[in-house]
C-alpha positions as a LaTeX table, in Angstrom:
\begin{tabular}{lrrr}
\hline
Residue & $x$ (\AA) & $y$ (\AA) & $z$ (\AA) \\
\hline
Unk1 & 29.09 & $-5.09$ & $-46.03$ \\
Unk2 & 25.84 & $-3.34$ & $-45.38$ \\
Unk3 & 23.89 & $-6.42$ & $-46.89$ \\
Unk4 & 25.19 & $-8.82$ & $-44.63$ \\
Unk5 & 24.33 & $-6.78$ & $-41.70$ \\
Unk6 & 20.60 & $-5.42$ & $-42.77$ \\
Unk7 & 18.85 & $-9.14$ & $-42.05$ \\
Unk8 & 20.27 & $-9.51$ & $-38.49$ \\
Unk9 & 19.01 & $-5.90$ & $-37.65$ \\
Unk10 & 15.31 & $-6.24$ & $-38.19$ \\
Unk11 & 14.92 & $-9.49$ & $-35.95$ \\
Unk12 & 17.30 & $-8.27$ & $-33.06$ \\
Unk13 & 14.53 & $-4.99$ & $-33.07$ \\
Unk14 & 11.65 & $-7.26$ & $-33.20$ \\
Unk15 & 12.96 & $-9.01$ & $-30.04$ \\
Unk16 & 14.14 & $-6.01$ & $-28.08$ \\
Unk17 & 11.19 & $-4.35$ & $-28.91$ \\
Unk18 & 8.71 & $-7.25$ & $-27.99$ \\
Unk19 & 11.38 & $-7.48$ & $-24.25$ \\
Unk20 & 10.82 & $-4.15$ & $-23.01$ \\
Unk21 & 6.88 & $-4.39$ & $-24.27$ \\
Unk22 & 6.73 & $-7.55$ & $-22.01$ \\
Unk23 & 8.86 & $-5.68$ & $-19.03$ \\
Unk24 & 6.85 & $-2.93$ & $-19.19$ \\
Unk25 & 3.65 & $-4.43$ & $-19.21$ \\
Unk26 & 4.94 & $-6.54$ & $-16.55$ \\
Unk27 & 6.36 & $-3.55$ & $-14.29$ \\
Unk28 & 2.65 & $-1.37$ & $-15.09$ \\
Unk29 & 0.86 & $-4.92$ & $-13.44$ \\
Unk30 & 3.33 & $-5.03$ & $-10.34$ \\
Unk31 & 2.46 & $-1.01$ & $-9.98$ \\
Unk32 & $-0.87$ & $-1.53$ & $-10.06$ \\
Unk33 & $-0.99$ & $-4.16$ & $-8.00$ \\
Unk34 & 1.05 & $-2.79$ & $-5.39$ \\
Unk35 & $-0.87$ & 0.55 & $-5.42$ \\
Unk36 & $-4.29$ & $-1.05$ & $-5.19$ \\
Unk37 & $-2.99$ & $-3.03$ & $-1.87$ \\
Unk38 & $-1.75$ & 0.23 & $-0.25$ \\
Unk39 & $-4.45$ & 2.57 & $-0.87$ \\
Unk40 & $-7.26$ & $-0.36$ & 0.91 \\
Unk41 & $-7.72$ & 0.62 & 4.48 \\
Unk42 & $-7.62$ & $-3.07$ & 6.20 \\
Unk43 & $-6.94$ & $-1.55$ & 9.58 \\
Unk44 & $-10.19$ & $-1.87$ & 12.49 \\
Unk45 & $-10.02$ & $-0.48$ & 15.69 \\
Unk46 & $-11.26$ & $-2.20$ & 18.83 \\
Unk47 & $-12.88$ & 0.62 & 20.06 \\
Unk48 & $-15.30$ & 2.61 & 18.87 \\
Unk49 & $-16.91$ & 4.10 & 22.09 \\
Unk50 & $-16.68$ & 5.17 & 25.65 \\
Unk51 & $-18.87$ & 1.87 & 26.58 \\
Unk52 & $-16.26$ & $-0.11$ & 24.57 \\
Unk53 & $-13.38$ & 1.49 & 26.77 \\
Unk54 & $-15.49$ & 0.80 & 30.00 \\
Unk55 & $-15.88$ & $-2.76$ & 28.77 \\
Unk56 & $-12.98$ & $-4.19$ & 28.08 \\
Unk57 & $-10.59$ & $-6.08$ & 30.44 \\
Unk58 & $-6.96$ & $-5.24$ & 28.64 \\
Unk59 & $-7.59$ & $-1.40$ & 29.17 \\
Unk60 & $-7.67$ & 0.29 & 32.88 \\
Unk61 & $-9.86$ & 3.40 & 33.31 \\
Unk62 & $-8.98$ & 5.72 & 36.06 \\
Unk63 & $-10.95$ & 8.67 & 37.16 \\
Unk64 & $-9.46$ & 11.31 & 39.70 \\
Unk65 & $-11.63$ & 13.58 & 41.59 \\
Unk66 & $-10.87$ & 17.17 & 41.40 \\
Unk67 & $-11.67$ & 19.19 & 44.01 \\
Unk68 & $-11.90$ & 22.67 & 42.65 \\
Unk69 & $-15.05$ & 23.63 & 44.37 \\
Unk70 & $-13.79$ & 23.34 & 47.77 \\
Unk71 & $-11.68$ & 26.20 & 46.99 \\
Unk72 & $-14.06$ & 28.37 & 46.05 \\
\hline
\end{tabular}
């Protein structure tokens, strides 16, 4: 009985062993992959100054006088 069974046993571990191999080398390239796109900082902001503020149209800029000196 245990010579019948020995011959199947060393290919079925070949296989399962080459299928996770494969999954995890494709799992450790999806990581990878996915960490290097996260970690890249893509983002700009459109403005980098006070001039910039003053400058563009989409943005109102509103200055209130204080009067603090007419108090004292």
């Amino acid at each position: 009985m245990d010579t019948a069974e020995r011959p199947l046993q060393i290919p079925a571990r070949i296989i399962v062993l080459t299928l996770c191999f494969f999954g995890a080398m494709i799992y450790w390239v999806y990581n990878a992959g996915l960490t290097s796109v996260l970690t890249v900082d893509t983002s700009t902001s459109p403005i980098s100054s006070f001039d910039d503020l003053l400058n563009m149209k989409e943005y109102e800029f509103i200055i209130q006088v204080q009067y603090n000196a007419a108090f004292f």
